[in-house]
N, C-alpha and C positions, 0 to 999 in steps of 0.2 A: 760282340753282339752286333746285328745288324738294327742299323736304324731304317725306321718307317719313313713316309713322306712328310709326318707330324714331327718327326724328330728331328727331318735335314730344316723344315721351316724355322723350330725352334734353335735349332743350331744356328743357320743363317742369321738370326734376331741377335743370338748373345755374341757373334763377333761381330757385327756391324754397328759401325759409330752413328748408323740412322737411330736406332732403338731408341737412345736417351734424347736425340732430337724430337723422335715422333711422340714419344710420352711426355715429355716439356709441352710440346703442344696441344697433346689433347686434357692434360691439367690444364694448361690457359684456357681453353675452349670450356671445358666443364665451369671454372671457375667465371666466365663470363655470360652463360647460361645461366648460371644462376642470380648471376646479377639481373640478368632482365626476365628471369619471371614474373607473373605479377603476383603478390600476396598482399593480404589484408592481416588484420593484427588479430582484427576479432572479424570472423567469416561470421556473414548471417547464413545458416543452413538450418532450413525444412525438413523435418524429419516427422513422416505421421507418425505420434506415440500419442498414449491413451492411457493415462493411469487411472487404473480403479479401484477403491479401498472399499470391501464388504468385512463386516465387523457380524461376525455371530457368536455371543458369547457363552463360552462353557463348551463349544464343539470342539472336540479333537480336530488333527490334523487331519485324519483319514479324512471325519465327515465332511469338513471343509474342501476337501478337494472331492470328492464324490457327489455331494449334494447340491456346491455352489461352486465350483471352478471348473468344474466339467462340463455345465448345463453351460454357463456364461460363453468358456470357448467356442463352442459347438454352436451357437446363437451368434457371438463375432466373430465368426469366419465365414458369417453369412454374408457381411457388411462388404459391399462394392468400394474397393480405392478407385476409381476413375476419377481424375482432374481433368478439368477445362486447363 
């Protein structure tokens, strides 16, 4: 079976004594990457959410979503996210 151009590069990788050198090094490199990312333990992140509890009692499911979850989305998705 003839090999491709992808086949002689991987062939060239599995008999060269580079291989194990070059991947020793790029595990160091990863490994020291991640040493200097910066992270925090607890991230303060902003996230606009908006919880809203409507309680109508004795309504089904259907009506609840037809009468009052339908109106409500359609009414907040009027609402502008634009920050300063």
């Amino acid at each position: 079976m003839k090999e491709g151009i992808a086949g002689k590069i991987a062939g060239g990788f599995l008999q060269s004594k580079l291989s194990l050198l070059l991947m020793v090094a790029f595990v160091l490199v990863g490994a020291y990457s991640v040493y200097l990312i910066p992270r925090e333990e607890e991230p303060q992140i902003n996230l606009p959410v908006a919880d809203i509890f409507i309680g109508m009692p004795g309504a089904t499911p259907t009506e609840m979503e037809t009468k009052v979850v339908a109106p409500l989305e359609k009414t907040l998705s009027n609402i502008n996210e634009d920050r300063d």
